[in-house]
N, C-alpha and C positions, 0 to 999 in steps of 0.2 A: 504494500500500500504506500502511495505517494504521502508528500509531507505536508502537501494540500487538503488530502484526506482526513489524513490525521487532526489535523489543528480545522477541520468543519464537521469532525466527529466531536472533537475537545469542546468546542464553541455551541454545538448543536445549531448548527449556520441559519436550518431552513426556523425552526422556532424559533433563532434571535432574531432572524428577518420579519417571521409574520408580528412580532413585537415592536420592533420598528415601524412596523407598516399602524399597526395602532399608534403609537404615539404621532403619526403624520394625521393618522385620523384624527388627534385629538387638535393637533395646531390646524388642522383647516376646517372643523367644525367651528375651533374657539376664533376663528376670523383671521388668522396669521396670513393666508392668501390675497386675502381680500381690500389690506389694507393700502393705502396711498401709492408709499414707497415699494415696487414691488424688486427692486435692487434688491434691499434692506431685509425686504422679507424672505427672499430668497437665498440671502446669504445668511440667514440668521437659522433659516430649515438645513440648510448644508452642514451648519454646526453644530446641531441639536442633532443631527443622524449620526454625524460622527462620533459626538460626546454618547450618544444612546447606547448608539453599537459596541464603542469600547464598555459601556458600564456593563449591560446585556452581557458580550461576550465573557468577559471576566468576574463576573457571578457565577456563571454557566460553567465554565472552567473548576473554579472554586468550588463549586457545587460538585464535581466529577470526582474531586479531592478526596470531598468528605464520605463518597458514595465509592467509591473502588473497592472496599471492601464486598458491597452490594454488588457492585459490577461482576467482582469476580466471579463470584457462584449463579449469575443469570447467562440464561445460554444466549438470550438478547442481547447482552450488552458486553460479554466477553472481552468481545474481539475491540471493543473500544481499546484508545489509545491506551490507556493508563491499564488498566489489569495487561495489556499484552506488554507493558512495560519502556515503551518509548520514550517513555516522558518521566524524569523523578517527579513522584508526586509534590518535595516540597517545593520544588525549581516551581513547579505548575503553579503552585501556592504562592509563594512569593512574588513571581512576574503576573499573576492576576490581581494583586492586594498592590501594588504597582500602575498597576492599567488602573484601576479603580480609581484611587488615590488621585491618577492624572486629571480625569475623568471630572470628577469631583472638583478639582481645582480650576479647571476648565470650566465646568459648567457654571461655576461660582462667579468667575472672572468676568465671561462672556456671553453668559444666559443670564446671569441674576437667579435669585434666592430663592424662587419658586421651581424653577425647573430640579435647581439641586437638591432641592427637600426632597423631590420626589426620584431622583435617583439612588440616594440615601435608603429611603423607604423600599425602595423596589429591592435592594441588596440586603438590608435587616430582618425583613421579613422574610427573605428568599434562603436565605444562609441560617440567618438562627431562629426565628421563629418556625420555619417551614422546616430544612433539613436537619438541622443539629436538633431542637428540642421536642419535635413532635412527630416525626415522617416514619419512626421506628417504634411509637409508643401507641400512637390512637391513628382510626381513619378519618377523625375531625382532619386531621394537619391539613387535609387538602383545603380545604374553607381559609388555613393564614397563606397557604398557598397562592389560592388565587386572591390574596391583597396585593399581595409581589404581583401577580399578572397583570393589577388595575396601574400601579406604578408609574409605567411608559405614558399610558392615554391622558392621565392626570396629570402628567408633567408636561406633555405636548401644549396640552387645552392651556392650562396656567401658563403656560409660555405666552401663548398669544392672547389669550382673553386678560389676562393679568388678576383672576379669580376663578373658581371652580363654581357652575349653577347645574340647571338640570340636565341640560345636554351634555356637560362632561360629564356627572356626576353617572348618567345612561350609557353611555360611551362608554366608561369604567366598569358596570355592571356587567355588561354586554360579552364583554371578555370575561369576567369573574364567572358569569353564567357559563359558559362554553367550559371552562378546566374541566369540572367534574366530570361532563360526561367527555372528553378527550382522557382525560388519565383513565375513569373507570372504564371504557370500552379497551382501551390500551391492554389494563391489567385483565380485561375476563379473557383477550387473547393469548395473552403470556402467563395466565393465572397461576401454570405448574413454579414456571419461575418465581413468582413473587411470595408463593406456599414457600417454596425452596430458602428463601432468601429469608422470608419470616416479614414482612414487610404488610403492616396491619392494614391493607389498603379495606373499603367496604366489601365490595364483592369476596376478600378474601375472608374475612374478619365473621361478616352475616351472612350473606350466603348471593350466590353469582346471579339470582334472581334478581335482587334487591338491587346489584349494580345497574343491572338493565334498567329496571325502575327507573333509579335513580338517572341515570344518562337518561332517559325518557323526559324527568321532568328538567334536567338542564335543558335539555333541546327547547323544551317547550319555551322553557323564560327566555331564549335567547331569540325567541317568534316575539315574543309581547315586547319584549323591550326595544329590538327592531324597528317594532310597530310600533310605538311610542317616539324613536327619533323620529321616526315618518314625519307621525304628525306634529312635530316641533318642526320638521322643514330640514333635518338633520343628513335626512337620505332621499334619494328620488325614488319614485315610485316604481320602475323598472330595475334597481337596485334592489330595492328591498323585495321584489317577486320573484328573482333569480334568488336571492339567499333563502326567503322563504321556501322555495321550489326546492333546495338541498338540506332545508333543516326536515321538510316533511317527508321528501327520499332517504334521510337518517332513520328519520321516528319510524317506517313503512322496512326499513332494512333489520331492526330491532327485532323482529318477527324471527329471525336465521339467526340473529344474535346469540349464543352461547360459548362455555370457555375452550380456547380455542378454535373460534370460527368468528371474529366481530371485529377485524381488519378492515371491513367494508364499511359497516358504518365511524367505525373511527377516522377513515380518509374523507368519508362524506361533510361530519360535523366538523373535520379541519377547515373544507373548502367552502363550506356555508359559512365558516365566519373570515376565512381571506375577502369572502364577497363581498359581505356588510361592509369588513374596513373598506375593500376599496371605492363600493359604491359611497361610502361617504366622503373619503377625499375626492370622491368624481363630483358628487355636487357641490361641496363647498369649494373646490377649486373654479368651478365653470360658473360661479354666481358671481 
């Protein structure tokens, strides 16, 4: 495996990207596009991507540190950089608390104090609320989980709007909605592993049914609250019938859903919320 590979297995590229892609959602929802100067605004999004992407990334890193022990014994995640031993895990550690750090000073500098509160948040929660003190104890963890995920969208919005109201506030839910049923469909596929590993996720913890459930009603909130930016103006109407059209191809896939067979709707509910985000930087870009 190339070293390419390696360091966008390290990073988890395609999820720092769809995290990305929300916090763009959040600076063009909160009016960052829209405003006078579009030099200014433009180069102000090119900073916030970069500052994002390093924090993102170097969380995600950090995050792999904590979790290689886990890695090793899943037949999933084996082959990841760190159990196959390409990387010292402290080297990993130290040049991510490094990237952060940068990050962080960066954001302070150059974005001001709202964007950096919330990449702060997005790292505390992600690292020790989520992985260090509860991801091996309860399957609540996944709920501080997706606070970490809300992070990006509420630092984007607060970027440009210069305060968080309903429409970021939705925006933030929107993703928080979507984690649970993306991890639990995850886990009822790789369920053996996760048994293996000891990893209290729900579907492992209650029983594979309840995960389904459960993914069932994340889907569902993530229709309502969709529906809700609608009607704030947040998304356009053909935006929101394509995502809605993959969150009901999830919910209608749940049917075939059990452990080991629910690959398909886990790729569905990914690309039903890539949609949202993007329909919503498509509207608030083109206003």
């Amino acid at each position: 495996m190339g070293a390419f590979h390696d360091i966008s297995e390290l990073i988890k590229v395609r999820q720092t990207l769809l995290l990305l892609l929300a916090m763009y959602a959040g600076y063009a929802a909160g009016g960052g596009f829209a405003r006078g100067d579009l030099l200014h605004s433009l180069l102000q999004a090119i900073v916030a991507g970069i500052v994002g992407f390093a924090a993102i990334a170097a969380t995600t890193a950090l995050n792999m540190v904590y979790d290689v022990d886990i890695d090793s014994v899943m037949e999933r995640t084996r082959m990841r950089p760190l159990p196959r031993g390409v990387y010292n895990p402290g080297s990993v550690k130290l040049v991510s608390l490094i990237v952060l750090a940068a990050a962080v000073i960066s954001s302070l500098v150059l974005l001001g104090i709202y964007y950096t509160l919330f990449v702060v948040l997005g790292f505390v929660f992600d690292i020790y609320a989520y992985t260090i003190a509860s991801k091996r104890r309860t399957w609540l963890s996944i709920f501080l989980g997706a606070v970490a995920g809300m992070a990006p969208v509420l630092g984007g919005y607060a970027l440009a709007k210069g305060y968080i109201d309903l429409v970021g506030i939705l925006l933030a839910l929107l993703v928080a909605a979507w984690i649970p049923s993306h991890i639990w469909l995850l886990v009822l596929h790789y369920i053996d592993d996760y048994r293996h590993a000891g990893i209290p996720m729900l579907p492992v913890v209650l029983d594979p049914e309840k995960g389904v459930v459960g993914s069932a009603a994340s889907i569902v909130a993530t229709i309502a609250i969709a529906a809700s930016l609608y009607t704030l103006g947040a998304i356009a109407l053909p935006a929101l019938l394509a995502g809605v059209a993959l969150s009901l191809a999830a919910l209608v896939s749940l049917k075939w859903c059990k452990p080991r067979s629910c690959i398909t709707s886990f790729k569905l509910v990914n690309l039903s919320l890539a949609v949202y985000i993007l329909g919503v930087i498509a509207t608030n870009v083109t206003h």
